[in-house]
Each structure stands twice: as structure tokens, then as C-alpha cells.
C-alpha positions, 0 to 999 in steps of 0.5 A: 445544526444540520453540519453537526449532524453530518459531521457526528455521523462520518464520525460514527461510520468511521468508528464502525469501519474501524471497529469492524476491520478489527474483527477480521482474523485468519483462523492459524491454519496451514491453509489459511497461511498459504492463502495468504501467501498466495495474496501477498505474492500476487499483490507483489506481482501486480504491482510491480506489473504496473506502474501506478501503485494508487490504481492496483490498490484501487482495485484491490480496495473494490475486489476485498470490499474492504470499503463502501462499493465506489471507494477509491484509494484517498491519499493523506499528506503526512506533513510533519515529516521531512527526509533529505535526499541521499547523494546517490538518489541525486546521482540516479535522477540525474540532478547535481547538487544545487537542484531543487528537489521536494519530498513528500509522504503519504498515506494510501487509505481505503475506507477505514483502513491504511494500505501503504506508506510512500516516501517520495522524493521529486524534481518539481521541473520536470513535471508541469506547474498545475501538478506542482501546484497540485502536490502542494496544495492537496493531499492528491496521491503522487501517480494521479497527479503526475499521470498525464506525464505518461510515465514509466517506473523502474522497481530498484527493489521488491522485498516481502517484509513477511512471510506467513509460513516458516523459511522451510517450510518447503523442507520440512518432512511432517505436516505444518501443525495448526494451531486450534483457536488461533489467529494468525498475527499479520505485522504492520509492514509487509512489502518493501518497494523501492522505485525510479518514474520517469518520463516517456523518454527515460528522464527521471523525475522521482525516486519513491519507497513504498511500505505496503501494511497488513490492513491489506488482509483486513477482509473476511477470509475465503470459505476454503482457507477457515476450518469447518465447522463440522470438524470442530 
């Protein structure tokens, strides 16, 4: 009985957090959308500073609060999915055509909201049998379970799916009017990372793309970027 209980009450949390992030909006302002834009670009920039996506969205999740204090980013295996690798993958990590090779997706999730989705293709011999035995068995994230290889990412590509302001914006002799009583419309997919790990001395052991969303701004906007009350 008790187990009930319990399992009726993540169920209504979850529903709650899920009903809350759909609350949040960024009022179509002008300002609004530079903040914004000054996120997105930040985020962008720290993660390709770092080498491990999981621990900048960690951080990311606890500075927005965009889930209870103490959250950490879960990983969801997506197993449904496969995806074979193309031949110039194989070529950049060193492996001929007879190589076994894994691939796994997932999800990174924060609480209720889902930041990213990774496609990631692996050479299971190049990492050491309990991390193996970890990617199949869990739904660990790919940079925890390989973390004591001490490894390094290569960024192949970076792209911004988005942008909250127009392309010329930057050209444009009048103001960027707002649009009163809107909110602006955050797409799901808005940053594209495509990257090579490897190990200490250059080896490469894992291509993965990594498509950030727009749950990322699923948090209440700063005071400055909302219009005034009082101007209303």
C-alpha cells in the first residue's frame, strides 16, 4: 500500500513540475530576446570550453532552478533507436570496417524538463569492461561512464538552430518594435554540437552529435528583461 502511495505521489510531483514549466514565458520584448540571446550564447560557449556536456548542464539545471536543489542531469536510454555509422565516422575514429562499434541515444533530463539529445557512436575496446558493462546495462549518461578515462573532446562543429532576434538585426536603422502581450515562441532544437572524445594520448573512442532544446529557458525570466508594470 504504502509503494502505491509513493509511486501515486512522483506521479503528481512530476505532473506539477510538468505543469509549471509550461507556465514560463519570455514576455516578446526586445530585451527580452537579447537576454535570451546572450543565454543561448553563453551556454554555447561553455560548453564547448568543457569536455563534458553532462556537468555543464548539471550546472546549468542548479543556477535556473530549473528542478528541486541537489538535482543532477538523469540520462534516459532511448532504445528504440539505432543508427548506423557512416564510413567517414569510421575513418575519424581510426577503425576499419570490421570493428565492432555501439551507438546509443539519449536523453539528459533536469527534473521535469528534457535539455538535450545525444546520438553517440562508440568503440566499446577502447574503454575498460565495467564502463562497457555500465553503457549496457544503465541509463548512465556517456561522459559519467567514461569519465575516469580522463578524456578529451574535439568540437567538429557548433551551429545555433536559432536565434531570438532577426538576422539583421544588427543592420537595422529603427528600433525592434515589441510586440505587446506576446510571448516569444522558443523552438525545440536550439543548438547543434557535433564532436570527437578521446583518449589522453589522441586516440579516438566516440563520435557524438548533441541537439540542445528549448526546455533550457524553462525558468522564470530576470526581472530587467520582463516589461514594468508600471509601463503598462
Amino acid at each position: 500500500m504504502r509503494y502505491s502511495l509513493g509511486l501515486a505521489l512522483v506521479a503528481m510531483l512530476a505532473q506539477s513540475s510538468a505543469a509549471a514549466a509550461k507556465e514560463v514565458s519570455w514576455s516578446n520584448t526586445p530585451l527580452a530576446r537579447v537576454e535570451i540571446l546572450a543565454l543561448l550564447q553563453s551556454l554555447n560557449a561553455t560548453l564547448l570550453s568543457h569536455d563534458s556536456a553532462t556537468l555543464t548542464l548539471d550546472d546549468w539545471c542548479a543556477r535556473h532552478r530549473l528542478a528541486a536543489p541537489g538535482t543532477t542531469i538523469v540520462a534516459e536510454r532511448v532504445r528504440d533507436v539505432t543508427k548506423a555509422i557512416a564510413p567517414e565516422q569510421r575513418t575519424a575514429l581510426r577503425i576499419g570496417a570490421d570493428e565492432p562499434i555501439r551507438y546509443r541515444r539519449v536523453r539528459l533530463r533536469c527534473g521535469a524538463h528534457i535539455l538535450s539529445e545525444a546520438d553517440n557512436w562508440y568503440v566499446p575496446s577502447r574503454l575498460t569492461p565495467a564502463m562497457n558493462a555500465a553503457l549496457d546495462e544503465s541509463d548512465i549518461s556517456f561522459g559519467r561512464a567514461v569519465k575516469g578515462l580522463h578524456f578529451r573532446r574535439q568540437t567538429l562543429s557548433a551551429i545555433l538552430l536559432w536565434s531570438p532576434l532577426p538576422a539583421d538585426w544588427d543592420q537595422r536603422t529603427t528600433a525592434i518594435a515589441p510586440e505587446d502581450g506576446a510571448t516569444v515562441v522558443i523552438p525545440d532544437h536550439v543548438i547543434e554540437h557535433r564532436a570527437t572524445l578521446s583518449l589522453p594520448d589522441g586516440t579516438p573512442f566516440s563520435q557524438v552529435v548533441e541537439t540542445y532544446r528549448g526546455d533550457l529557458f524553462d525558468f522564470a525570466p530576470p526581472a530587467f528583461a520582463e516589461p514594468s508594470l508600471k509601463s503598462r
